[in-house]
C-alpha positions as CSV (number, residue, x, y, z in Angstrom):
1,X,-20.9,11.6,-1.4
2,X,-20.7,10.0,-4.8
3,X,-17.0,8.0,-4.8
4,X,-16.2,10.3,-8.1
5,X,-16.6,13.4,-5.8
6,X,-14.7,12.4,-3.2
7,X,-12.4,10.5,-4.3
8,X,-11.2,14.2,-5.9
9,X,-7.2,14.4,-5.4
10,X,-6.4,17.9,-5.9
11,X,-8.9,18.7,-3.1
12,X,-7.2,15.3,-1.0
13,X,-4.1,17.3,-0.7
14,X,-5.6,20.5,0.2
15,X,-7.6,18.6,3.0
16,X,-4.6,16.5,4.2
17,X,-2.0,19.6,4.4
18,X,-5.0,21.5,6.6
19,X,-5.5,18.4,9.0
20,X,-1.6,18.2,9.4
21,X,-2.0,21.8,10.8
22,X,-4.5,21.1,12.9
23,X,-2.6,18.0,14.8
24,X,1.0,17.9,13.5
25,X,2.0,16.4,16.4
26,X,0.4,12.8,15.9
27,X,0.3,13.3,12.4
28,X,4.1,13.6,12.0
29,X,4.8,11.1,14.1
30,X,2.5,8.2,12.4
31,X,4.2,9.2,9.3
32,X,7.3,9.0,10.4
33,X,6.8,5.5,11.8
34,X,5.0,4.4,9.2
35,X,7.7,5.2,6.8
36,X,10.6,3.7,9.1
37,X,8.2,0.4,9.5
38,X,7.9,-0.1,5.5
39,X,11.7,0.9,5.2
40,X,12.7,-2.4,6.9
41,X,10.0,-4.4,5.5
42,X,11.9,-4.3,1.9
43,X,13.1,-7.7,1.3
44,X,17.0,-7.7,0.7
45,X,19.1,-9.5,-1.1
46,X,19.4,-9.9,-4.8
47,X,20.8,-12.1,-7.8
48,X,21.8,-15.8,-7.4
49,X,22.7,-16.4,-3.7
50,X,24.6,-19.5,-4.5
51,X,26.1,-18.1,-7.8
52,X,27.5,-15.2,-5.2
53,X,28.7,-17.5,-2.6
54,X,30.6,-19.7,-4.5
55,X,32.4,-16.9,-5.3
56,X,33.5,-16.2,-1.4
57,X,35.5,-18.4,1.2
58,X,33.6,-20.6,4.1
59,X,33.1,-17.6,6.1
60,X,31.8,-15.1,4.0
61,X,29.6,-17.1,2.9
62,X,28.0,-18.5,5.9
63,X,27.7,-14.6,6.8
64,X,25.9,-13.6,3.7
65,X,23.6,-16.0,4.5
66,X,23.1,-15.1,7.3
67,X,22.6,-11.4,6.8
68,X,19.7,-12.5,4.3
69,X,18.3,-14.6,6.5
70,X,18.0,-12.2,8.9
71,X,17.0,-9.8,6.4
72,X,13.9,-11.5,6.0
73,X,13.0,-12.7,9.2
74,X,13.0,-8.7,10.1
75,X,10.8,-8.4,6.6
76,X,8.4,-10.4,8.3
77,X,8.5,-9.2,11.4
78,X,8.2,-5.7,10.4
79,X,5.0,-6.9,8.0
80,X,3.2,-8.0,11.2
81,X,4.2,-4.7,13.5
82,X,2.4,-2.9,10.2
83,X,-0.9,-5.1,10.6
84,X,-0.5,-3.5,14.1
85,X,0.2,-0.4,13.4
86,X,-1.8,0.9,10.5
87,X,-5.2,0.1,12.0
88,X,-4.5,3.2,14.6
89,X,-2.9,4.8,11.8
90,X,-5.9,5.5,10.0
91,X,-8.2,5.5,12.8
92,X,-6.0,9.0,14.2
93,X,-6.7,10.1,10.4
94,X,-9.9,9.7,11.3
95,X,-9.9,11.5,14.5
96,X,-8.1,14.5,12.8
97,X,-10.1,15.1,10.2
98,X,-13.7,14.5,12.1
99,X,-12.5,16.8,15.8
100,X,-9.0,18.1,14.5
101,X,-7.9,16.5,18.0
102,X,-4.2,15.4,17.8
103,X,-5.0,12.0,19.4
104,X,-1.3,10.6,19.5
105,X,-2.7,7.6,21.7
106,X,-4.8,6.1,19.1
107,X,-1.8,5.4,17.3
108,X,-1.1,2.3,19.2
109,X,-4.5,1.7,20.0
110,X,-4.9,-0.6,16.9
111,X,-4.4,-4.2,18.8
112,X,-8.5,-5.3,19.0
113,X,-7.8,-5.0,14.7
114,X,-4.9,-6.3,14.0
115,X,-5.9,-10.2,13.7
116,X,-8.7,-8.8,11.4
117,X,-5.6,-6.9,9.2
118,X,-3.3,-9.4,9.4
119,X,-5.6,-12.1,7.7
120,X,-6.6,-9.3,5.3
121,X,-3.1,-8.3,4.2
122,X,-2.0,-11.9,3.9
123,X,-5.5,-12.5,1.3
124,X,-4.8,-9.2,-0.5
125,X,-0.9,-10.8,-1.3
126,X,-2.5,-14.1,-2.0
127,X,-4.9,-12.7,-4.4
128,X,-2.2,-10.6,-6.3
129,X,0.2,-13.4,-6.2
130,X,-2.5,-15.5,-7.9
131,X,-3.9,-13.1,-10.4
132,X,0.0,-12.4,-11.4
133,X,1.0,-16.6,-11.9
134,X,-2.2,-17.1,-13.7
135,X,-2.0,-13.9,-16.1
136,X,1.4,-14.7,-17.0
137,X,0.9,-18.4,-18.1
138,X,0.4,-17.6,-22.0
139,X,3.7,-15.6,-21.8
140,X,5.5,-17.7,-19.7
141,X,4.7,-20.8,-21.7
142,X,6.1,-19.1,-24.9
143,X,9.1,-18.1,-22.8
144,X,9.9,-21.7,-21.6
145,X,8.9,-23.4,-25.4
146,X,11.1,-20.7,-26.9
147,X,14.0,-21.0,-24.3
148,X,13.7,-24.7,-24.8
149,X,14.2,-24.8,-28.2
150,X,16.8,-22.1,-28.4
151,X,14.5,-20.0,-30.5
152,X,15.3,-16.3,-29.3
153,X,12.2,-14.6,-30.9
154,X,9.6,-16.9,-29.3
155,X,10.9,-16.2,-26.3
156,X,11.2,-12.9,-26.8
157,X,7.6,-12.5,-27.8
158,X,6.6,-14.3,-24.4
159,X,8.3,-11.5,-22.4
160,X,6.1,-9.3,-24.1
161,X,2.8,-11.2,-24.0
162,X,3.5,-11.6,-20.2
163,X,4.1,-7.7,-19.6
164,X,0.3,-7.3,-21.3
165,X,-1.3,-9.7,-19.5
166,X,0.3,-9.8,-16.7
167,X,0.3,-5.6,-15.8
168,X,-3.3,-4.4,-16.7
169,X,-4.9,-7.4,-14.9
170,X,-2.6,-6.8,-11.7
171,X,-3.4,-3.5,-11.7
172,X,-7.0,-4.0,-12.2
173,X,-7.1,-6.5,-9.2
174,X,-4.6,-3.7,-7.1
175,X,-7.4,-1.6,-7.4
176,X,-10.2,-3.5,-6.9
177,X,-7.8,-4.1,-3.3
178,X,-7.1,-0.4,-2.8
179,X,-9.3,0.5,0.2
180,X,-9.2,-2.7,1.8
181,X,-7.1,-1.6,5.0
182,X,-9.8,1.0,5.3
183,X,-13.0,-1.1,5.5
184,X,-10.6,-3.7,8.4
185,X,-9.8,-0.3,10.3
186,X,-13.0,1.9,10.0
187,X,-15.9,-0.5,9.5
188,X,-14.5,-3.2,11.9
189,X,-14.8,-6.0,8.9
190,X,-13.1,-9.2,8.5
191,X,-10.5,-10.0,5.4
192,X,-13.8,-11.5,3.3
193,X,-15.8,-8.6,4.1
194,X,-13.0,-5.9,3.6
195,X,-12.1,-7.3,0.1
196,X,-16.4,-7.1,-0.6
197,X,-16.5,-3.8,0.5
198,X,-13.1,-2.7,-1.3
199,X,-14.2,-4.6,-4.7
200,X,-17.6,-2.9,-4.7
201,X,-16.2,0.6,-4.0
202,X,-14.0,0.3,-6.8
203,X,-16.2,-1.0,-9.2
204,X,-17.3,1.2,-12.1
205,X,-14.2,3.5,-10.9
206,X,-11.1,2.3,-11.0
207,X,-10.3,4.8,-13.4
208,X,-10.9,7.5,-11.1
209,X,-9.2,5.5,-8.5
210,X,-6.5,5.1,-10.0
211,X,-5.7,9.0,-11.4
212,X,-6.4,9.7,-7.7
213,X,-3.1,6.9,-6.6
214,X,-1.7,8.0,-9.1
215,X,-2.0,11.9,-8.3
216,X,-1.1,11.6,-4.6
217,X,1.4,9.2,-4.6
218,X,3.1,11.7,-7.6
219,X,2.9,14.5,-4.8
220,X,4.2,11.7,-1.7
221,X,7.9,11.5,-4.3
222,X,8.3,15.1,-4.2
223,X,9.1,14.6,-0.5
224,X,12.0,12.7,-1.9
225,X,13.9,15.8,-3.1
226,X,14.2,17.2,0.0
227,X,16.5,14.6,0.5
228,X,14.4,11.9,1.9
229,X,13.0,13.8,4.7
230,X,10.2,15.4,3.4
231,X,8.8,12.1,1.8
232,X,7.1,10.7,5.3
233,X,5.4,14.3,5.4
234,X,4.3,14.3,1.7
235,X,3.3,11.0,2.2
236,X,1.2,12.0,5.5
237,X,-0.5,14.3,3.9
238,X,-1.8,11.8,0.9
239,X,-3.0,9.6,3.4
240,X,-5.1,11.9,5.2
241,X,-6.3,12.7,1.9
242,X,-7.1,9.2,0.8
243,X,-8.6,8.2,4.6
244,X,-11.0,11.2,3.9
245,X,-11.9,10.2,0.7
246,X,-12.9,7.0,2.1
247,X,-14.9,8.3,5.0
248,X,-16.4,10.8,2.3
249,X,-17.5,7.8,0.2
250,X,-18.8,5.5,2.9
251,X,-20.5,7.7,5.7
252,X,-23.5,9.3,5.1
253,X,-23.4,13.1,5.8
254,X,-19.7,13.2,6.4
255,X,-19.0,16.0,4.4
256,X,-20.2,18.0,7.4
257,X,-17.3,17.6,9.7
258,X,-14.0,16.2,7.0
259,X,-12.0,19.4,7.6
260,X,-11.8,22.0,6.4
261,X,-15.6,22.1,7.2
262,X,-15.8,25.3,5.8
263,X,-15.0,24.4,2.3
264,X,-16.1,20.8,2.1
């Protein structure tokens, strides 16, 4: 199916609420992990550390340190259980939406992948730290003269050069990423070949790409006014979607089993 086709969101949504029917058991319970997993991967912390602890006696100090520290040892930590975990993720996605058998099983099932993910989630944050340092050196370096010579306006020009350099070309490169942890969990590819096969998807439609993100993820923060606990089932239910736009776009004669059969 042409990538414009599938990658259609209203229809994403439809597709993931009916495969969340059909195994709600698996389903609910990936999400739900999934969204604990990237809960404790947020870094903590914030402001000047040193500028905070100077501020506290010996003890508190030693303990806020501590607490970040440990804060992002269990960033990390939780970053490399999600290399683990996604690959069986999607692969139940899969499952779902090709048999509509709740498969709980395959979601730990990802381990002969996760080397594969690891080294392709690590590249995909290498790449997008790179793209952002080298789109922001024009702003940056009129942020630094300006500072330097206590000249507010340069400075504050180089804020704004770096926020239109710096966001259209990350979010170009995001894109180009966006189906990356697909081709690693599906198509059994390495980090080099995932971010081919990702790159390629997306090119010529990032726009379409991106109104699809931007739909579904739109529709994942609704979950968040049912007071947080809908979001890991709104967010469910976008994955699917994307997962079966993905299999829509990459496997010939697909669209004769992606549920609902009947109306694909």
């Amino acid at each position: 199916m042409d990538i414009d086709e599938a990658f259609s969101p209203m229809r994403a949504l439809r597709h993931g609420a009916d495969a969340l029917q059909r195994a709600p058991v698996g389903l609910l319970l990936g999400g739900f992990l999934l969204f604990v997993i990237d809960s404790c991967s947020g870094s903590g912390g914030g402001g000047d550390l040193s500028e905070i602890t100077q501020r506290m006696d010996a003890a508190q100090a030693r303990l806020l340190v501590s607490l970040v520290w440990i804060s992002a040892l269990l960033g990390i930590v939780m970053f490399v259980v999600r290399c683990w975990f996604v690959v069986g993720w999607i692969r139940l996605q899969r499952t779902v939406l090709e048999t509509g058998a709740d498969s709980v099983g395959l979601l730990f099932a990802g381990g002969d992948a996760f080397f594969r993910m690891l080294g392709w989630r690590l590249l995909n944050r290498l790449i997008l730290l790179g793209t952002t340092a080298v789109a922001a050196i024009p702003g940056g370096a009129l942020v630094a003269l300006g500072s330097s010579q206590e000249i507010d306006a340069m400075a504050s020009l180089g804020v704004v050069v770096m926020l239109l350099t710096v966001l259209p070309v990350v979010v170009y490169v995001w894109l180009g990423l966006a189906l990356g942890d697909h081709a690693v969990a599906l198509d059994g590819l390495g980090p080099v070949g995932a971010l081919d096969r990702s790159w390629e998807l997306a090119r010529g439609h990032r726009l379409r790409i991106g109104v699809f993100v931007a739909v579904t993820d739109l529709f994942s923060a609704l979950g968040l006014l049912a007071c947080c606990i809908g979001y890991f089932v709104t967010r469910t239910i976008a994955e699917i979607g994307l997962t079966e736009a993905y299999v829509l776009t990459t496997i010939p004669g697909a669209g004769g089993w992606v549920v609902p059969r009947e109306a694909v």
